[in-house]
N, C-alpha and C positions, 0 to 999 in steps of 0.2 A: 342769423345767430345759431353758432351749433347746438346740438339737443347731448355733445358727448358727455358721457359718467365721467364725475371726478374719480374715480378710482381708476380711470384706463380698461374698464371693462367696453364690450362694447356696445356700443349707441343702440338706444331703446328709443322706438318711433312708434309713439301711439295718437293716431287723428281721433278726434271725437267730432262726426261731423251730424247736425242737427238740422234739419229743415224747415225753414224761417214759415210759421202760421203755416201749416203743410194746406191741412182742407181746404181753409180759406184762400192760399194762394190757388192751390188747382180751380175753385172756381173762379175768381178772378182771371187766370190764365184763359180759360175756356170762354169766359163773355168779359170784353173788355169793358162793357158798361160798369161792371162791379168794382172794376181799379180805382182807388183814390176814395172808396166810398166805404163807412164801416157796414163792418160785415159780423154778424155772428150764424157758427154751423152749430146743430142741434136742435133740437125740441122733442115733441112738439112742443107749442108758445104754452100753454098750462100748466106741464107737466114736467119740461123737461130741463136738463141742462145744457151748458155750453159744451161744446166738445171743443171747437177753439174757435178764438176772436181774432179777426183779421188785425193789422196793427192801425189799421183808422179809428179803431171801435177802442184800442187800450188804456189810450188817455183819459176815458171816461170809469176807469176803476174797472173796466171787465174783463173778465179770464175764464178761462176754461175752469169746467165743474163749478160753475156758478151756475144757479138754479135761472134758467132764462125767463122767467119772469121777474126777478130782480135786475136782469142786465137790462131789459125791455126798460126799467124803470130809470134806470141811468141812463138809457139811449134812448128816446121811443123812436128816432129814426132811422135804427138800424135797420140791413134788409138781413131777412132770417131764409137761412136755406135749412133744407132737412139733406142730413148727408148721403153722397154717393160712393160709399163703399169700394165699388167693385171699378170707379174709377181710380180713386184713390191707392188700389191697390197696382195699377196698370201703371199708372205713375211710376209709383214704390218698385216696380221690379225696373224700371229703364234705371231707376235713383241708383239700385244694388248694384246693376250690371256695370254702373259705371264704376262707384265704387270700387269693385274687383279687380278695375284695370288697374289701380293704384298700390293693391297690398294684395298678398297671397291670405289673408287670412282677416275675415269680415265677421263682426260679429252683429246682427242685426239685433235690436234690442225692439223697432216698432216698427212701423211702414216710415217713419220719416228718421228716424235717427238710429247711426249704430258707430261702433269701434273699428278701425284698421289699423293692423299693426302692420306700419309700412319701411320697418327694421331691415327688410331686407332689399327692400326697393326706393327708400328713400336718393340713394346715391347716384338716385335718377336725376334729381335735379339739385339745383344749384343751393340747398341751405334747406328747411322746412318752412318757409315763409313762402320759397316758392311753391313749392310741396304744396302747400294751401292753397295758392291763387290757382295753379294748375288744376288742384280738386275742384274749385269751384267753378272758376271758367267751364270745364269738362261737364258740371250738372246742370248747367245756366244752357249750354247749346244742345244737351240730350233733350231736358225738357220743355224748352222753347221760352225759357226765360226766367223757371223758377231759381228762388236762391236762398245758400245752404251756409250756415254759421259753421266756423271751422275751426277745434281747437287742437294745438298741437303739442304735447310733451312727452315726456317721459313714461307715465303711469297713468291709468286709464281715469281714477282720479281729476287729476290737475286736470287731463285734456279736457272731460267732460263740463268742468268748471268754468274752463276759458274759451270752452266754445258759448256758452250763456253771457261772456263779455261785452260785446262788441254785440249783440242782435239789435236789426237783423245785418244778415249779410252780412257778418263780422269775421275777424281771423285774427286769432291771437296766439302766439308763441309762448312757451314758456319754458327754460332752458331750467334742468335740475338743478344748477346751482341757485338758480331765484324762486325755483316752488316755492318754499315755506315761506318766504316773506313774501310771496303774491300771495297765499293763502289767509294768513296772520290775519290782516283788517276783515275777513269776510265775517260775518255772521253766523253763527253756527246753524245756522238752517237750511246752510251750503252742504254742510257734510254730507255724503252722501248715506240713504239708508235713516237720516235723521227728520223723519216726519214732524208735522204741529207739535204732536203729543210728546215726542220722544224730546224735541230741540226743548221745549219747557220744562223737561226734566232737566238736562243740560244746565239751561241759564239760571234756575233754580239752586243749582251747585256754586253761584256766581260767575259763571263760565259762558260770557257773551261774544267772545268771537274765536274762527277757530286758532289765532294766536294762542287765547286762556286753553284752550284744550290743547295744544299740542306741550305746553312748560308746566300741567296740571299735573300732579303723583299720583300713585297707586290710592294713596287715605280719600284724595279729592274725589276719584272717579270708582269709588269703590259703591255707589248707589247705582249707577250704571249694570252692575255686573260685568258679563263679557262685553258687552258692549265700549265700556270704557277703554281698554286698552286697545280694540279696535278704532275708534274712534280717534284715538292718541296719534295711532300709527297713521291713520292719512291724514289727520291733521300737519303733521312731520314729512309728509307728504312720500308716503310709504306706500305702497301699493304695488306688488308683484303679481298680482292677477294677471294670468297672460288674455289674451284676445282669443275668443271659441267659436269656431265659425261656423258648429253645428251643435245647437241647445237641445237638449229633449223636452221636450214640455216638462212643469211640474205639475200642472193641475189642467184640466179642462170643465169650462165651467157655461153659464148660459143666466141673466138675469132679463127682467122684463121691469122697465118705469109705469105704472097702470096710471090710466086717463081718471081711475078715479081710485081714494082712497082704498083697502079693503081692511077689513076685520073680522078674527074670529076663523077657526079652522074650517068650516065650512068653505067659508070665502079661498083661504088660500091655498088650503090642498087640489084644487083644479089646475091651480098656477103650476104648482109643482110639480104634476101631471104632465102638464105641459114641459117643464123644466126637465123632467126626467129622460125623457125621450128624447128631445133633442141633445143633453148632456150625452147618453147610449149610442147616439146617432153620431156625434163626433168625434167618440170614443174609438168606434168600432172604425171612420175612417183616416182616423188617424193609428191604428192599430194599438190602442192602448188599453190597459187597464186599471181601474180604479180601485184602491185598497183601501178608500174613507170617502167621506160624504161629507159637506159642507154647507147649510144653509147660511142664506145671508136676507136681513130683512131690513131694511130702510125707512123709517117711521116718517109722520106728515114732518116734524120739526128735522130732518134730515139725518137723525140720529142712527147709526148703524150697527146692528147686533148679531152677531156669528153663532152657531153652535155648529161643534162637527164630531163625529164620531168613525171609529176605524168599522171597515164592512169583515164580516166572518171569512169572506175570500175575494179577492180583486173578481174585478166583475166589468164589462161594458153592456150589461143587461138595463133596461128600464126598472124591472119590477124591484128587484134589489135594493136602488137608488130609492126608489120611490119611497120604501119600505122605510129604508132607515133614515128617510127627511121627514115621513111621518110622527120619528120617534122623534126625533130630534125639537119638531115642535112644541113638543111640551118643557122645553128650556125656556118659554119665551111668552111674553105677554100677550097673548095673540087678543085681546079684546081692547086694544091701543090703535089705531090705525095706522097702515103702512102702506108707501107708496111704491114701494120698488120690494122684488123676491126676487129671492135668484139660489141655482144648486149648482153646488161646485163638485167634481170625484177628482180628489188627491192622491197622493202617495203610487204618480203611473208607473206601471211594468209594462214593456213590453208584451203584446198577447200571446207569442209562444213561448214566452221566458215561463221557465219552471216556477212551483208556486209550493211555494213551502206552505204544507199546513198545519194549523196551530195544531201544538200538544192537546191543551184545552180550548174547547170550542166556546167562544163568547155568547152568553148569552143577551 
């Protein structure tokens, strides 16, 4: 089915292609004993969360970012692996390379999922259906078997949406004359950019699928803010974001889950300590610099509380970082208990980019 624009402009070819249980598949790939059997990656068992569930394990209600002592409880015969990283990521670069072969311009969004716009190389094959099966077949013989849910439209959007159709292993097409009414029945918690919190704003407007959003007026979506008329427009299934194949970071950041509760500044400013330096350390090898400071604290009941403040000059220094999560502490209940700290430096420049400095110095 072709992907051409009703208006005779020309054809816009956006794949969204996603990688079915990525961790979970690379272990199973790696010991064939694990195939067929559920699997959750993550922990540890105490403390930790899922980072993702194999599809044996989903039929029992578990997902990723579920605290793996409650999925333990839905499953108690899952087998739990603690994740391998630095395979995952060796994977992730065969996944890319292939990727590339498909589209001149790749935007990776994780290790397992990213955008191609294959506008220019589509007219490689026979339709965008083939386009798909060809992407897929291509990541199934690079990685020895792994497989990758493939969604293909117009705007990056729709693609991303219709690659979550069909998983795993799916491929679904969606020609711009049919986006919005493929869109229409979804739930608005498809939107993208529309979190828990944000989509119950939403449906609180009475506005439960993204059909109601996209025939909603300005008075309906005016509680939104900007958001509303963004929201409008991919709902209508609008989306001219082109494909970026090279992101700059916005933030670099470092958090730790603790094996046991802490509370109280004593307790967490060693963590931060810790957080600061390796935050400086990643900084500096990623050539960046930090022009705000962000804590983030995660309470026993999972509850999560931010404060951030802008630094007096970008910095990839520890003690600066340190300084101002210091400050920052006292935004925050610290005699509640929390499980998880973590320090984020935002707002990066480049480290030889000129550094404007303030008229007035913050105090």
């Amino acid at each position: 089915m072709p992907l051409d624009a009703a208006d005779g402009s020309p054809p816009r070819v956006i794949v969204h292609a996603d990688m079915d249980a990525f961790y979970a598949s690379v272990e199973q790939l790696d010991d064939p004993a694990l195939r067929g059997r559920p699997l959750l990656i993550g922990g540890p068992v105490e403390r930790g969360v899922v980072a993702t569930a194999s599809y044996e394990a989903r039929p029992y209600g578990v997902g990723s970012a579920m605290p793996m002592a409650l999925a333990l409880r839905r499953i108690p015969h899952a087998v739990v692996l603690r994740p391998r990283f630095e395979r995952y990521k060796e994977v992730s670069r065969q996944v890319m390379a292939v990727f590339a072969t498909f589209a001149p311009e790749v935007e990776s969004l994780s290790l397992d999922e990213a955008f191609l716009d294959a506008s220019t190389t589509a007219d490689r094959f026979a339709g965008p259906a083939a386009l798909g099966r060809a992407l897929k077949d291509a990541v199934r013989a690079a990685t020895g078997g792994l497989t990758v849910s493939v969604g293909v439209s117009a705007t990056k959007f729709v693609a991303k949406v219709a690659s979550d159709f069909h998983k795993p292993d799916g491929l679904t097409i969606v020609p711009p004359g049919e986006a919005r009414a493929f869109l229409a029945p979804l739930s608005v918690s498809r939107l993208w950019g529309a979190g828990p919190k944000t989509a119950a704003r939403i449906e609180a407007l009475g506005l439960r699928t993204i059909g109601q959003v996209a025939a909603a007026d300005d008075t309906t979506l005016a509680p939104l803010g900007r958001l509303g008329p963004h929201f409008r427009d991919l709902a209508r299934a609008l989306d001219p974001r082109p494909v970026v194949s090279h992101r700059e970071p916005k933030s670099i950041g470092w958090e730790r889950t603790l094996t046991t509760d802490v509370r109280g500044r004593a307790a967490i400013e060693p963590i931060l300590e810790t957080a600061a330096d390796e935050v400086a350390r990643r900084l500096q090898r990623k050539g960046r610099l930090a022009g705000g400071a962000r804590v983030k604290l995660k309470s026993a009941d999972f509850r999560i509380t931010t404060r951030q403040c802008a630094l007096t000059a970008p910095t990839d220094a520890a003690p600066p970082l340190l300084a101002a999560a210091r400050r920052l502490l006292d935004g925050f209940e610290l005699e509640q208990p929390y499980r998880l700290v973590g320090l984020t430096g935002y707002d990066l420049v480049p480290a030889r980019a000129p550094v404007q400095l303030p008229l007035f110095p913050r105090i």
